[in-house]
C-alpha positions in Angstrom: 6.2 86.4 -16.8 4.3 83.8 -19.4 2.2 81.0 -17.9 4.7 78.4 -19.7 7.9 80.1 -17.7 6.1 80.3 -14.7 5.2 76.5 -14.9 8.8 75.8 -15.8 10.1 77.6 -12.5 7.7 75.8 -10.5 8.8 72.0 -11.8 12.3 73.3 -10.9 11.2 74.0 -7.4 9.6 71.4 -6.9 12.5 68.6 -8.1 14.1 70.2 -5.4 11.3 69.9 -2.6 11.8 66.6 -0.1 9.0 64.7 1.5 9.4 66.2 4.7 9.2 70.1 2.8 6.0 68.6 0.9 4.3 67.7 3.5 5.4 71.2 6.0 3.3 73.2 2.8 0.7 70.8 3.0 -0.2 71.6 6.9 0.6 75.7 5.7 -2.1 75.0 2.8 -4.5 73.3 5.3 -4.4 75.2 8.3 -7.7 76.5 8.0 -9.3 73.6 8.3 -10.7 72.0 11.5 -8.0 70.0 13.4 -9.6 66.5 12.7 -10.2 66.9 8.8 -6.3 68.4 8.6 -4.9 65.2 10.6 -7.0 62.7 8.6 -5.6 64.6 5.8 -2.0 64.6 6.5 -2.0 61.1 7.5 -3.2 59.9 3.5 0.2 61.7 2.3 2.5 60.0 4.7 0.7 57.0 3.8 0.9 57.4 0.2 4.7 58.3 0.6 5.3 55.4 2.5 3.2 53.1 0.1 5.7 54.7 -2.8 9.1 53.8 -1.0 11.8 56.5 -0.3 13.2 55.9 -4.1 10.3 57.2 -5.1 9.9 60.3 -3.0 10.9 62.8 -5.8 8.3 61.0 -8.2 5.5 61.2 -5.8 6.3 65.0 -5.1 6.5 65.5 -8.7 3.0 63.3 -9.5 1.1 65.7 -6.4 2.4 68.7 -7.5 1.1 68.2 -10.9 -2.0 67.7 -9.6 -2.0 70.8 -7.6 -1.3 72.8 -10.8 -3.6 71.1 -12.5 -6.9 72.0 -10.1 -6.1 75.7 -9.8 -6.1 76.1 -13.7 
């Protein structure tokens, strides 16, 4: 499967992901890390999801995933 296809699929996915989805792969993704460092963590997404407003939500998801793909490449 090309890079571009692969990218494609994963913008589907995640137009489909809610807030509460987000933030369950974010504590997956950061479970390695010591308990402190992962709470501090999780609390700046909830914060910057409630800073953006529920009519946002999709946006923000959308804005942080992007990011994401953007620091593994």
């Amino acid at each position: 499967m090309s890079l571009r296809l692969r990218l494609t699929k994963f913008s589907l996915e995640v137009k489909k992901m809610s807030r509460n989805e987000y933030m369950k792969e974010l504590e997956l993704a950061l479970r390695r890390l010591p308990k402190a460092e992962r709470e501090e963590a999780l609390s700046y997404y909830n914060e910057y999801f409630d800073d953006a407003g529920p009519e946002r939500e999709a946006e923000v998801i959308e804005e942080l995933m992007q990011r994401r793909v953007r620091l593994r490449s």
